[in-house]
C-alpha positions as CSV (number, residue, x, y, z in Angstrom):
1,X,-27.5,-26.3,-60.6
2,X,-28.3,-22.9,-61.0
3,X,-27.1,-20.3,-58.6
4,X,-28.3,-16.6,-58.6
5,X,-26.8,-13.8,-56.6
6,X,-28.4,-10.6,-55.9
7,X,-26.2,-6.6,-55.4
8,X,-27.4,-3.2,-55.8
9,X,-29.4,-3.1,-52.4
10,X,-28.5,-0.1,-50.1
11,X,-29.9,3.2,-48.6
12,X,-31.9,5.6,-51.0
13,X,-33.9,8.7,-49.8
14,X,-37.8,8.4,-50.9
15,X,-38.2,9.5,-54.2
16,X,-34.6,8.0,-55.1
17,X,-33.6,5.5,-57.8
18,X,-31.7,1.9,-57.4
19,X,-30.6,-0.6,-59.7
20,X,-30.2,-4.1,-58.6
21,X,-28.3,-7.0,-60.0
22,X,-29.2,-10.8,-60.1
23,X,-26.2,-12.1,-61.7
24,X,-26.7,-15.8,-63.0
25,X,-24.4,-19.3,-63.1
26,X,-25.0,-23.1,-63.3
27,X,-27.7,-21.9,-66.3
28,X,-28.1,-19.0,-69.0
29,X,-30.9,-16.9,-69.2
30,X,-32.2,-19.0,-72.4
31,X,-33.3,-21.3,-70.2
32,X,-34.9,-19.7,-67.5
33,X,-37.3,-17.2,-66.0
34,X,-36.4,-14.3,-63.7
35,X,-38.1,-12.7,-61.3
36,X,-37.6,-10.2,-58.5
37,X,-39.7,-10.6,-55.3
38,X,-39.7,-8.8,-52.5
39,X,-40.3,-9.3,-48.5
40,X,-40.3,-6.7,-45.7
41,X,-40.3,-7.6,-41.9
42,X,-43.7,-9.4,-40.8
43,X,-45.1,-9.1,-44.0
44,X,-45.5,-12.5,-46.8
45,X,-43.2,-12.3,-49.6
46,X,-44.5,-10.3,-52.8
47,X,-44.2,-10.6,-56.6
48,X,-42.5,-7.2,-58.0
49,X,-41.7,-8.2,-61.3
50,X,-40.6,-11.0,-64.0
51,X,-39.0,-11.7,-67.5
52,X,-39.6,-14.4,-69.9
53,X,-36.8,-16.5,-71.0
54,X,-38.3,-17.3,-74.4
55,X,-39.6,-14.2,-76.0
56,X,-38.8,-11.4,-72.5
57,X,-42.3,-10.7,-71.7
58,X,-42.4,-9.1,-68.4
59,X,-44.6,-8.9,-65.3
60,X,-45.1,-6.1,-63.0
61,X,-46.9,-6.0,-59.7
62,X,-49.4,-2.8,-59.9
63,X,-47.6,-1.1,-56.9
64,X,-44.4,-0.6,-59.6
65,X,-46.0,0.1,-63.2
66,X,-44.4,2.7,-64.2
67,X,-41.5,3.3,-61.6
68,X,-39.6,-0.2,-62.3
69,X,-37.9,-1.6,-65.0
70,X,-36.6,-5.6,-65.7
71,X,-34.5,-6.0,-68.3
72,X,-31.9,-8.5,-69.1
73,X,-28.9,-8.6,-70.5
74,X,-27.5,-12.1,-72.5
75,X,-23.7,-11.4,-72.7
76,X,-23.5,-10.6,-68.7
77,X,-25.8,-13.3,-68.2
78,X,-27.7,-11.0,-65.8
79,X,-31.1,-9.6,-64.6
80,X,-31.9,-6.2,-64.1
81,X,-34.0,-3.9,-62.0
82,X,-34.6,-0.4,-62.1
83,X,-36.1,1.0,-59.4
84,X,-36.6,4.7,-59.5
85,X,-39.4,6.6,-57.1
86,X,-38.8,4.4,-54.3
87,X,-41.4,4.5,-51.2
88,X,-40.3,4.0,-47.4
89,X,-43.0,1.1,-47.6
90,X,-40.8,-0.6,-50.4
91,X,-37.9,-1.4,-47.6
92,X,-37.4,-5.0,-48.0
93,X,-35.0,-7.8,-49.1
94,X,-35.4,-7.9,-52.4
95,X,-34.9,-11.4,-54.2
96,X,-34.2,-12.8,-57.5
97,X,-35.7,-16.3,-58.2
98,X,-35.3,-18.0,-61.5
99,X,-37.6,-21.1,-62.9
100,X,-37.0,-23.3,-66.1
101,X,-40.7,-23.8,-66.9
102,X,-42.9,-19.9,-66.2
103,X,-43.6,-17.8,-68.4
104,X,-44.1,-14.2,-67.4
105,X,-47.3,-12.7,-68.5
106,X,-48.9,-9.1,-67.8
107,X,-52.1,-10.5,-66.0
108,X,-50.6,-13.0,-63.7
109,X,-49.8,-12.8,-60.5
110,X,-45.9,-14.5,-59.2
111,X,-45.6,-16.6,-56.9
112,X,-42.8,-17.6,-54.8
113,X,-43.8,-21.4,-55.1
114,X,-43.4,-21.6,-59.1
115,X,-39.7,-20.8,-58.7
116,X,-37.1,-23.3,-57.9
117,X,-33.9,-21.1,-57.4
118,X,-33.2,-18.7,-55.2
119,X,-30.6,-15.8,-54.2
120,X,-29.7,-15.1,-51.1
121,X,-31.5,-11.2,-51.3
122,X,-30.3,-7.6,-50.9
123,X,-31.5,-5.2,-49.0
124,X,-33.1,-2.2,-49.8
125,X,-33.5,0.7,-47.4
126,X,-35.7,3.6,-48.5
127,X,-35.4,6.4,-45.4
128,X,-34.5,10.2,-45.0
C-alpha cells in the first residue's frame, strides 16, 4: 500500500518562496503519478500541479505557470514543489496524491477523484 507524507508547509510573507516534500513508501515513483493539490477553508480542493511516472511530463494549474516547480527525485524516492512568489490567496493545506494509472499532461485538468493515495497535507500560510 502506498503511503505518502507531506513537510515543507509553514509561514511565508507574500512574495516568498517554499519547498514542500511528499516523501514516498509502500511504492517507487516508477510506478506512480504524483501530484500536489491544494484546498483552502470553504473552498473545493484544486489541482496545482503533477508529474508523470513514465516519461515526468508535468501539469500546472494556470494560477502557478511560472512561479511553481515539480520535480522528482528517484534515489529519495520523493516529490518536489517549489513554490516561489507565493499569494495570501494560496493559504491552504497543500496535498500530495499519487495514482498508478494517470498520466500528467499540459492541457488536463487534475482531479482529486483519479488519485487513489493520499497524504495527510501541510499547511501553508502566506501572511505579513
Amino acid at each position: 500500500q502506498v503511503q505518502l507524507m507531506e513537510s515543507g508547509g509553514g509561514l511565508v510573507q507574500p512574495g516568498g518562496s517554499l519547498r514542500l516534500s511528499c516523501a514516498i513508501s509502500g511504492s517507487t515513483l516508477d510506478y506512480h503519478a504524483v501530484a500536489w493539490f491544494r484546498q483552502a477553508p470553504g473552498k473545493d480542493r484544486e489541482g496545482v500541479s503533477c508529474i508523470s511516472s513514465s516519461d515526468g511530463s508535468t501539469y500546472y494549474a494556470d494560477s502557478v505557470k511560472g512561479r511553481f516547480t515539480i520535480a522528482r527525485e528517484r534515489d529519495e524516492n520523493a516529490v518536489y514543489l517549489q513554490m516561489n512568489s507565493l499569494k495570501p490567496e494560496e493559504t491552504a493545506g497543500y496535498y500530495c496524491a499519487a495514482d498508478p494509472d494517470y498520466y500528467c499532461e499540459a492541457d488536463s485538468v487534475l482531479a482529486a477523484l483519479d488519485f487513489r493515495s493520499w497524504g495527510r497535507g501541510t499547511q501553508v500560510t502566506v501572511s505579513s
